[in-house]
C-alpha positions in Angstrom: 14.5 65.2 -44.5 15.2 68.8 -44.1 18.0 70.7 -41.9 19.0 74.2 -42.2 22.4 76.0 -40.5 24.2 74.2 -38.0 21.8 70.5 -37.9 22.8 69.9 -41.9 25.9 67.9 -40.3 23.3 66.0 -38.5 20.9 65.5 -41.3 23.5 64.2 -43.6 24.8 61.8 -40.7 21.2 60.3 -40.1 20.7 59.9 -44.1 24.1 57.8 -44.2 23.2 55.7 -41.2 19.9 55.2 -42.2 21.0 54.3 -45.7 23.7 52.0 -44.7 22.2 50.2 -41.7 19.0 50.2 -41.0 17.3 49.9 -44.8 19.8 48.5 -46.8 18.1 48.7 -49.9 17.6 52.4 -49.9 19.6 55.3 -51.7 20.1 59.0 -52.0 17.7 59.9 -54.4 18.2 63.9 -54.7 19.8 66.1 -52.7 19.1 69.8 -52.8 20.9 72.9 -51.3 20.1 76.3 -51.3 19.6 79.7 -49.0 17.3 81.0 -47.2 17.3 84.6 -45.9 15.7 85.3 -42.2 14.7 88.6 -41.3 15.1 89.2 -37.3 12.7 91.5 -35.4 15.4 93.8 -35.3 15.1 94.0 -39.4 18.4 92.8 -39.5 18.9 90.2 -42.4 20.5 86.7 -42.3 21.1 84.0 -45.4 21.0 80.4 -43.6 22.2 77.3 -45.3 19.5 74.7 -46.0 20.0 71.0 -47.3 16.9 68.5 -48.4 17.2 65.1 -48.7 15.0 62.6 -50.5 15.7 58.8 -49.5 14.1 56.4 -51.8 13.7 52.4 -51.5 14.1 50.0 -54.3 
């Protein structure tokens, strides 16, 4: 799953439910952060938080 700014709280709340009550048998695999930088269509320039998270079953 992927989740930039302010849904990376709610990314990181669905992998730990997922991974602790609905498939048991799964784990975090790899986690990656990083930036991204959004131009507006004013040209003004933002860097925005991103988080990807791989879930893999045994």
């Amino acid at each position: 799953m992927k989740a930039k700014g302010k849904t990376i709280r709610k990314a990181v709340d669905v992998a730990e439910t997922v991974t602790n009550r609905f498939i048991t048998d799964a784990y975090d695999n790899q986690i990656k952060i990083s930036t991204e930088e959004i131009i507006h269509d004013d040209g003004n320039k933002t860097n925005v938080s991103t988080i990807e998270i791989v879930i893999k079953r045994d």
